[in-house]
C-alpha positions as CSV (number, residue, x, y, z in Angstrom):
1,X,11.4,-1.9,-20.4
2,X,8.8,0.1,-18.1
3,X,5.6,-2.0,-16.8
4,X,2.9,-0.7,-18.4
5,X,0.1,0.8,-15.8
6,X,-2.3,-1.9,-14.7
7,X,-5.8,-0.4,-14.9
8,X,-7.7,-0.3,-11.4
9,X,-11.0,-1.2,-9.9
10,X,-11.2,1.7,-6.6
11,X,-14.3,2.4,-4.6
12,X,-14.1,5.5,-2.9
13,X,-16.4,6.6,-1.0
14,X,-16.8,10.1,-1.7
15,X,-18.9,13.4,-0.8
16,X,-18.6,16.9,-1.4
17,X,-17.4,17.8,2.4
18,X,-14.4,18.8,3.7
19,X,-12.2,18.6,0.9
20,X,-10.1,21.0,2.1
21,X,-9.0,22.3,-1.7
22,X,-8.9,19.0,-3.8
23,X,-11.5,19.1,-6.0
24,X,-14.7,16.6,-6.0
25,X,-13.7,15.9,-9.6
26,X,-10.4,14.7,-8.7
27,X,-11.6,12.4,-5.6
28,X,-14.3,11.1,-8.2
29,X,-11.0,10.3,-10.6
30,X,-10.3,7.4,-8.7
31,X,-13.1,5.3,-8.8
32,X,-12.9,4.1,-12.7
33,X,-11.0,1.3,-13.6
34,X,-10.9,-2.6,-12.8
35,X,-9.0,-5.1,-10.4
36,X,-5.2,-5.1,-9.3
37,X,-5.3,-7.9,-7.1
38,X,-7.5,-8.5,-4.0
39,X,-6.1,-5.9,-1.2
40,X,-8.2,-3.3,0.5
41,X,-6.8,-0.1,1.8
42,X,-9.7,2.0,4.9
43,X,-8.2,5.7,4.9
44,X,-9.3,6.0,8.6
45,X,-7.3,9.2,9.1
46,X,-6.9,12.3,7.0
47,X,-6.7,16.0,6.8
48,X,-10.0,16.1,4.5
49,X,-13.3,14.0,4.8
50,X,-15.2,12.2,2.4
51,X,-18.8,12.8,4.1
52,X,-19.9,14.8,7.0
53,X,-19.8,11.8,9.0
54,X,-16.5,10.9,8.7
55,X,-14.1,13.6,10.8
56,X,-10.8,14.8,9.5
57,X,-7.7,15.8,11.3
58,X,-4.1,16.4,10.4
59,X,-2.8,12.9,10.2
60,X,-2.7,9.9,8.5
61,X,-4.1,6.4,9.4
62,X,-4.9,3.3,6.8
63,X,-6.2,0.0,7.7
64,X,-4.9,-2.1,5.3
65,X,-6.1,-5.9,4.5
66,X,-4.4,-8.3,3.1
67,X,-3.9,-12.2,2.5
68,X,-6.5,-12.6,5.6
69,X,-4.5,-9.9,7.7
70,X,-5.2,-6.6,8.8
71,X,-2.4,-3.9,9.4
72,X,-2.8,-0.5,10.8
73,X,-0.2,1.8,9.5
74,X,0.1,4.5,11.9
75,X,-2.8,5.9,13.8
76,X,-3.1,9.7,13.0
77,X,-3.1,12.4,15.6
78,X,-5.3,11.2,18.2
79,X,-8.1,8.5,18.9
80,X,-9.8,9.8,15.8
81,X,-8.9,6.9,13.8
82,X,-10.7,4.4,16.1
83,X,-14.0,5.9,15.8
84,X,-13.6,6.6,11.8
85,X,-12.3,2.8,11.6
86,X,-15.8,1.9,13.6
87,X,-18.2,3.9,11.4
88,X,-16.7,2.0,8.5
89,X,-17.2,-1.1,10.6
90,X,-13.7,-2.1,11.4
91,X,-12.7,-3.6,14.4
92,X,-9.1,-2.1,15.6
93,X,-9.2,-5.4,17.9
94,X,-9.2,-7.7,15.3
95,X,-5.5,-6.0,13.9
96,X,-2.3,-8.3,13.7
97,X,0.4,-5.9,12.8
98,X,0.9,-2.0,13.4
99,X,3.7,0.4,12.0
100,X,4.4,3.6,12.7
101,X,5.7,5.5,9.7
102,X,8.0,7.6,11.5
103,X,8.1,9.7,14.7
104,X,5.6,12.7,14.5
105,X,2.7,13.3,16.5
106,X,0.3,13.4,13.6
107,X,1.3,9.6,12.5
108,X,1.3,8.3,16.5
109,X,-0.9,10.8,18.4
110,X,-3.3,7.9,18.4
111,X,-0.7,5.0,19.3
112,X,-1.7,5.0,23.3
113,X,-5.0,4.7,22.0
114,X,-4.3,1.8,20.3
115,X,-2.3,0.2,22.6
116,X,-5.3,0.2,25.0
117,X,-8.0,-1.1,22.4
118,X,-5.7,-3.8,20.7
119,X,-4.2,-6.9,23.4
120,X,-2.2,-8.3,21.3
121,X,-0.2,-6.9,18.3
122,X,2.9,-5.7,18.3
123,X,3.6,-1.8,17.0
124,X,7.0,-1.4,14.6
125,X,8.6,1.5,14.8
126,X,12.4,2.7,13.9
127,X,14.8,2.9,16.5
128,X,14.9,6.8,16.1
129,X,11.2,6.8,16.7
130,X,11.5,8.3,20.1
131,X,13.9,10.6,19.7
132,X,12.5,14.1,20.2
133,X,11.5,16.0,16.9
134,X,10.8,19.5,16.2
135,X,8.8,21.9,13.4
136,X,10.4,24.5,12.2
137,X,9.2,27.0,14.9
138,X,10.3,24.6,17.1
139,X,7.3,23.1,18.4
140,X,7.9,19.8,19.7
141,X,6.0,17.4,17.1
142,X,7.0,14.2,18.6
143,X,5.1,11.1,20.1
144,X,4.9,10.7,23.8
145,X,8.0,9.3,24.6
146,X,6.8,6.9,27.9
147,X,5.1,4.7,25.3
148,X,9.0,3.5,24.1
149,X,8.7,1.3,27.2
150,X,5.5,-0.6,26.3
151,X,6.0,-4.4,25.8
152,X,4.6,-4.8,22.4
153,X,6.4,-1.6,21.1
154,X,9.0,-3.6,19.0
155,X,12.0,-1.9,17.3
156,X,12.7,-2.6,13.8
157,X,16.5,-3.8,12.8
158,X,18.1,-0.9,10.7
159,X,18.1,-3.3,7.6
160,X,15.4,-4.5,5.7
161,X,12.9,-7.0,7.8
162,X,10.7,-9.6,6.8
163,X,7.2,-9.2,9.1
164,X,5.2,-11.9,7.7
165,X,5.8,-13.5,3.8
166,X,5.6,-10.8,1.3
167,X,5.2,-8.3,4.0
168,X,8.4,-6.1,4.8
169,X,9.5,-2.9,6.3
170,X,12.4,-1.0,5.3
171,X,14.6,1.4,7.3
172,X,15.3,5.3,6.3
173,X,18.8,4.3,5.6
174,X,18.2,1.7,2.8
175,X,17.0,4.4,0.6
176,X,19.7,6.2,-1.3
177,X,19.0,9.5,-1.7
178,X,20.3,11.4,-5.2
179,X,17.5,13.7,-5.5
180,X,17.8,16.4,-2.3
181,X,14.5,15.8,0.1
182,X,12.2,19.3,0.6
183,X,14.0,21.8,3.0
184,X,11.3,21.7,5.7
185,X,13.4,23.5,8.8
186,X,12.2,20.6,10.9
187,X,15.1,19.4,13.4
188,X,15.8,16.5,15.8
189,X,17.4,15.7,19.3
190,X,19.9,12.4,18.9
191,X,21.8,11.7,21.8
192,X,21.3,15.0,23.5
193,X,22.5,17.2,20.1
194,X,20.2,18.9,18.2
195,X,20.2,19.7,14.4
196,X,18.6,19.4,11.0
197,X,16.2,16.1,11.0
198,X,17.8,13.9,8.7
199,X,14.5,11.5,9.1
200,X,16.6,8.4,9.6
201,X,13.2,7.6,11.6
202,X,11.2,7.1,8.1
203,X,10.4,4.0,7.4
204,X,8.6,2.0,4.6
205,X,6.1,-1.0,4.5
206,X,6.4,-3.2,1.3
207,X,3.4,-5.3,0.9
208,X,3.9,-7.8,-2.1
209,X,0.5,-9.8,-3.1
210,X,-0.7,-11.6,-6.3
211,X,2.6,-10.7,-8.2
212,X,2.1,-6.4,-7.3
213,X,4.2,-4.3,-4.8
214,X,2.1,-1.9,-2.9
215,X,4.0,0.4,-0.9
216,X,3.4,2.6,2.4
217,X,5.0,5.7,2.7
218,X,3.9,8.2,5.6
219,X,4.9,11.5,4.8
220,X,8.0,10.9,2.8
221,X,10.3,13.5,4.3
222,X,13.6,11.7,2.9
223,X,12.2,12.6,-0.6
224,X,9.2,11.1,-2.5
225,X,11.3,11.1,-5.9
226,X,13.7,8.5,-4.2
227,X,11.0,6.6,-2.6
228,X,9.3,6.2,-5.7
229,X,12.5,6.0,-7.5
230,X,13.9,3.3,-5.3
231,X,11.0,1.0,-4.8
232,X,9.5,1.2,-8.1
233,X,5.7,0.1,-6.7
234,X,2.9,-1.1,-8.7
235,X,1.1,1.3,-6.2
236,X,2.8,3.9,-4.0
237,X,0.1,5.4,-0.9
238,X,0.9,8.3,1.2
239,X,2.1,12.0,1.5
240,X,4.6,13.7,-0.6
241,X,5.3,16.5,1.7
242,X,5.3,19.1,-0.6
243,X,2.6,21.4,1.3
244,X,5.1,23.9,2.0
245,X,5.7,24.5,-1.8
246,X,4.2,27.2,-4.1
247,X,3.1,25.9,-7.4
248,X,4.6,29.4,-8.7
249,X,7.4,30.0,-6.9
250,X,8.1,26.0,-6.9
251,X,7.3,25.2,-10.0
252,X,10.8,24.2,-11.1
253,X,10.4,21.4,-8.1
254,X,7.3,20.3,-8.7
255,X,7.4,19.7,-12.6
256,X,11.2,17.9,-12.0
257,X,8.4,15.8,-9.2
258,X,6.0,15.5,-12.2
259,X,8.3,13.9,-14.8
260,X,10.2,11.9,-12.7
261,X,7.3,10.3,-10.8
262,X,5.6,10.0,-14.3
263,X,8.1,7.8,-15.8
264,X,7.4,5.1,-13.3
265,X,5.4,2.0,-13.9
266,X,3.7,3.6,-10.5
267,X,-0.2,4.2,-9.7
268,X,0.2,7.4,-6.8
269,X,-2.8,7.7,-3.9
270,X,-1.8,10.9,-1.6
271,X,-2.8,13.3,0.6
272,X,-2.4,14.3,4.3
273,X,0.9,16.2,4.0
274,X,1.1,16.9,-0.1
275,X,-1.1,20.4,0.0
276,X,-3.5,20.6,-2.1
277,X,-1.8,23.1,-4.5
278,X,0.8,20.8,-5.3
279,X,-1.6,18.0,-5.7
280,X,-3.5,20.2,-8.6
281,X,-0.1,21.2,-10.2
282,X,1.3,17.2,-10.3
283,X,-2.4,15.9,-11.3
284,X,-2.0,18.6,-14.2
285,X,1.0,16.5,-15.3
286,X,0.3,13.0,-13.9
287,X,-3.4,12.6,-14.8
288,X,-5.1,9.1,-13.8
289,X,-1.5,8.3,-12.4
290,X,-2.5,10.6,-9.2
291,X,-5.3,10.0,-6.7
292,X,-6.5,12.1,-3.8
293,X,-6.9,10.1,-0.7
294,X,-9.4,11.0,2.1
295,X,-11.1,10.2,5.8
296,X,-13.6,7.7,4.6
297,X,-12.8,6.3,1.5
298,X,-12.2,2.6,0.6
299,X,-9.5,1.3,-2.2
300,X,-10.1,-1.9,-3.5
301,X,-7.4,-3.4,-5.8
């Protein structure tokens, strides 16, 4: 028997700037409803802006606290995320715990940054991290690969792992896959052969608090249906990776995304990499179930 949706208290903060396609309406959409537990998520890093003081970029960087802690999952494109975090009156200093979602520039761009601003906690990332990765025109898209070598760069076991109580991080490779991910042409260089990116570098934070699962997804590339699928989250935040996608031409794919995704006891925030064309089409479909995320904004649960 399906969980039925918990009802949600989210403050966003939210202007009419830089919205790069998602509607005002939509943003507004996530502000109505009441408490989930007692987490807050800072979107410091996103490819659309809440207010002309907050800059966007092509990235994606949260500040999420929780249980007294505060995590930084993955740091955007560049420094960007710093100064965002400090006009929302964070201090990157006072983080324990960082996690790179996977290895593309746009998630780690700002991870030297980081590294030089923050003394003391220690960065996750997947063993396949730093192997080199490519777009489809065969740009290189990967983080620089010096920063392997730094002392608090830990790698993360390829099984599940356990970061703090009720806080985990789950490889790539635990996820099974039945629904094929989004061709996206993007390739990878594993020890010295390159090919199709199978994005064994994903990986997943779990955050369980007051009896809810929130989950962390970056950009999803193994799939968002068996994410979602697998995890079955009170609350699933991230990108969905379906920018490349036409809601005409891909309209088959996105309303198989829609149905599936609906018939989860799942609350969806996204942005960054999902497009806003597919965002309209699945919020069609999806309603209150789907939130826009953006630079700036505040989720309270």
């Amino acid at each position: 028997m399906q969980k039925s949706h918990k009802k949600q208290r989210i403050t966003a903060l939210v202007g009419k700037d830089r919205t790069h396609g998602i509607s005002e309406k939509h943003l507004r959409s996530g502000i109505r409803g009441c408490t989930l537990g007692g987490m807050r998520i800072h979107v410091l890093a996103e490819n659309t802006s809440c207010s002309p003081e907050m800059e966007a970029e092509h990235g994606l960087s949260l500040l999420i606290e929780t249980d007294g802690k505060q995590i930084l999952f993955d740091t955007g494109a560049s420094p960007l995320f710093a100064a965002n975090a400090a006009r929302l009156g964070q201090n990157m200093a006072a983080v324990k715990i960082a996690i790179l979602s996977h290895g593309h520039y746009d998630h780690g761009g700002g991870l030297a940054h980081f590294l030089s601003i923050n003394t003391h906690a220690p960065v996750w990332v997947s063993p396949h991290a730093f192997d080199r990765h490519f777009n489809a025109q065969g740009k290189d898209i990967g983080i620089a690969p010096h920063l392997q070598r730094h002392p608090r760069i830990i790698t993360a076991p390829e099984r599940v792992a356990e970061l703090a109580p009720g806080i985990t991080l789950h490889p790539a490779c635990s996820v099974p896959t039945p629904y094929p991910p989004t061709d996206t042409g993007m390739s990878a260089c594993v020890q010295g052969h390159t090919g199709p990116d199978d994005f064994r570098h994903e990986q997943y934070l779990l955050i369980e608090e007051d009896g809810l699962r929130y989950l962390f997804s970056g950009c999803s590339h193994r799939g968002i249906l068996n994410i979602a699928v697998h995890f079955r989250a009170d609350v699933l935040i991230g990108g969905f990776h379906f920018m490349k996608l036409d809601a005409r031409a891909d309209a088959n794919l996105l309303t198989q995304a829609a149905s599936v995704l609906h018939t989860l006891p799942t609350r969806y925030f996204t942005g960054h990499c999902t497009g806003a064309p597919a965002f309209q089409f699945l919020k069609e479909h999806l309603g209150g179930q789907l939130q826009a995320i953006t630079t700036g904004q505040t989720l309270n649960f």
